[in-house]
N, C-alpha and C positions, 0 to 999 in steps of 0.2 A: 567533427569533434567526437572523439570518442569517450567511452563513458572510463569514469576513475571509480565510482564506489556502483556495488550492486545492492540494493537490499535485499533481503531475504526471509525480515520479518513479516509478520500477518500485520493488515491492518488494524488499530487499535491497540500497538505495543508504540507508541508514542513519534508516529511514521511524518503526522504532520509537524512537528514540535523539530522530530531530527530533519524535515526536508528544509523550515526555516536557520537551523543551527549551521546545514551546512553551504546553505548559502551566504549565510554570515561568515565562514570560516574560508570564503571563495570559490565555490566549488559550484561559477556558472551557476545556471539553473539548476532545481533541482526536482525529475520526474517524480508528480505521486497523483494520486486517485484524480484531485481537484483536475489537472493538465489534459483529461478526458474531457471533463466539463467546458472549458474554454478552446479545445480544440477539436471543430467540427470534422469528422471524420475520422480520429485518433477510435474510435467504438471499434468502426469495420477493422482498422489496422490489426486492431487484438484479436481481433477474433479472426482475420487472416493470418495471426498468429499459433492461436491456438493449431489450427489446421495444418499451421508446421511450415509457412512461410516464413524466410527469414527476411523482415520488414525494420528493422532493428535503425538500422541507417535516418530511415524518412521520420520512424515515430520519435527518436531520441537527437535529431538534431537541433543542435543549438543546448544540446542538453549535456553537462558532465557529471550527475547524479542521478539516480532513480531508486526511490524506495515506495513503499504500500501496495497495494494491490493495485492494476493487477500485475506490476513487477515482481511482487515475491510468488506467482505461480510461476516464474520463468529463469531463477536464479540456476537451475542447472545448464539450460541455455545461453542463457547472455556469460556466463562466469567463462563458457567456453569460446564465445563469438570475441569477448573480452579480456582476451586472458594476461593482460594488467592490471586488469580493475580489481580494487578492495571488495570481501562481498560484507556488507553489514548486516548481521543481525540483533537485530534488537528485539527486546527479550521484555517480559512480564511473566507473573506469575496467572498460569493456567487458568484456575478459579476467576481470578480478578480482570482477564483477559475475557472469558467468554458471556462475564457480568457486561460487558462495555459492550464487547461484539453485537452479543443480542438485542441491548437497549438500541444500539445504533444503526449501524450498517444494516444488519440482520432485519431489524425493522423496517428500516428504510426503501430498502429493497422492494418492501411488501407494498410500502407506499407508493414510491416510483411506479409500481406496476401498471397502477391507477392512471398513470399521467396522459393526456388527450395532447400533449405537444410530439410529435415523433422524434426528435433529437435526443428525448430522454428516454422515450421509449427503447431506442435503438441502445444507449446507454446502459439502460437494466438488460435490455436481452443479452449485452455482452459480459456482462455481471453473473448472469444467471447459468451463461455458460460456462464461463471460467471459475467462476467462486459455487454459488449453489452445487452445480452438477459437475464441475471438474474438480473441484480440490472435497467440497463436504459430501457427495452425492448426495443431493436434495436432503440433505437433514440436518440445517442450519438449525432447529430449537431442537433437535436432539443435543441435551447439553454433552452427557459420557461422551457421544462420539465425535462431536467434536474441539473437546478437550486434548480428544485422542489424537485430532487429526494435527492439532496444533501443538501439539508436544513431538510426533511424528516428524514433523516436519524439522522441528527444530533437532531432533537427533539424528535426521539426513542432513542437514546443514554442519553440523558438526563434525560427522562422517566421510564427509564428503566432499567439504572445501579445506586445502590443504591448508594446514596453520599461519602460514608466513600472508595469506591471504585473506584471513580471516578477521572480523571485527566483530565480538559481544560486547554489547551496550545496553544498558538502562536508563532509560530518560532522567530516572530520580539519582543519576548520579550526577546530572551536571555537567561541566564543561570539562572538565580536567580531563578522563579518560578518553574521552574520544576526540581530545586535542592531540594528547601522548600516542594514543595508537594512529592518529593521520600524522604525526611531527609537525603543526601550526600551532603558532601560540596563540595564547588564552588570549581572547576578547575581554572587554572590561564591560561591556553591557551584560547584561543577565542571562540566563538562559533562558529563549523562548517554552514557557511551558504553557500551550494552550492547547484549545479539541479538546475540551471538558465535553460529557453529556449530552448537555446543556448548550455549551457552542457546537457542538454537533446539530444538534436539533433543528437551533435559527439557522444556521449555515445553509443544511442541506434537507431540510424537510419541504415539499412541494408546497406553491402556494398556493392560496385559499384558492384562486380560480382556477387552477389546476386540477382539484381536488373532485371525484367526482360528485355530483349531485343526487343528494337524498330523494326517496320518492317517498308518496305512504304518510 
């Protein structure tokens, strides 16, 4: 199966919200951060990614979507491996983008680090390659710079995926637009709009015995 949509947004411009939408709109499974998490070995794959293996095939089968990290480090890649596929970017405004970044991901990262289970271990080390040191160079709570790098990115996205192939979106528009730019009609259930904070947090914050132990 080969993939129909790329995404190409950053995590936290509403990746989980569009991977449930476009499931609803049929679009198979759909690749995003979580599919790391439940699929043992999907870590190494990335990062025999990153290295410039093309693994495309094994990690995205059974899959005809992929958006959030770490797909949108790879959208110049797959859009070429792909070149039928929609690329999506979904979009937020900068500020309000690296408000969430930080609280979450950014954070999280920091807490993963911690983790005494090696599966998640292996998980942030592939995080750490791709996202800290390959997209921000290590300076994720530098805000300026990576405001910069996420604006950056969205004006290579624009630059550089030809129009008839392209898809901008905003979560807070709802279903209509990115029914009209895929041509499937409107669902009558609501738009999934979750991955608040807050559900971020309980989601994916390590568990208490995970967590290391105080001394002192």
């Amino acid at each position: 199966m080969a993939l129909q949509i790329i995404g190409a947004g950053f995590g936290r411009t509403g990746t989980l919200s569009v991977k449930l939408a476009l499931e609803k709109l049929g679009f198979s499974a759909c690749y995003h951060m979580a599919e790391v998490f439940s699929h043992p070995g999907h870590a190494e794959l990335w990062l025999r990614a990153w290295r410039g293996d093309a693994v495309w095939a094994e990690l995205f089968d059974g899959f005809s979507a992929a958006v959030d990290w770490p797909v949108a480090a790879f959208w110049h890649r797959l859009m070429d491996y792909y070149p039928n596929a929609r690329v999506l970017l979904t979009l937020r405004d900068g500020e309000s983008w690296y408000r969430s970044a930080s609280n979450t991901i950014f954070s999280g990262m920091e807490e993963l680090a911690q983790s005494k289970e090696p599966e998640r271990r292996e998980r942030i080390r592939m995080a750490n390659e791709i996202i800290r040191k390959g997209t921000f160079g290590e300076r994720l709570f530098d805000r300026d710079h990576a405001i910069a790098v996420y604006e950056a990115n969205v004006a290579a996205v624009r630059a550089e995926v030809p129009p008839d192939r392209l898809i901008e979106y905003r979560v807070s528009d709802g279903w209509e637009p990115l029914c009209h730019a895929l041509d499937v009609p409107l669902p009558k259930t609501p738009f999934p709009n979750i991955n608040t904070t807050e559900e971020f947090h309980s989601r994916w914050r390590p568990r208490e015995s995970d967590q290391p132990r105080r001394t002192g």
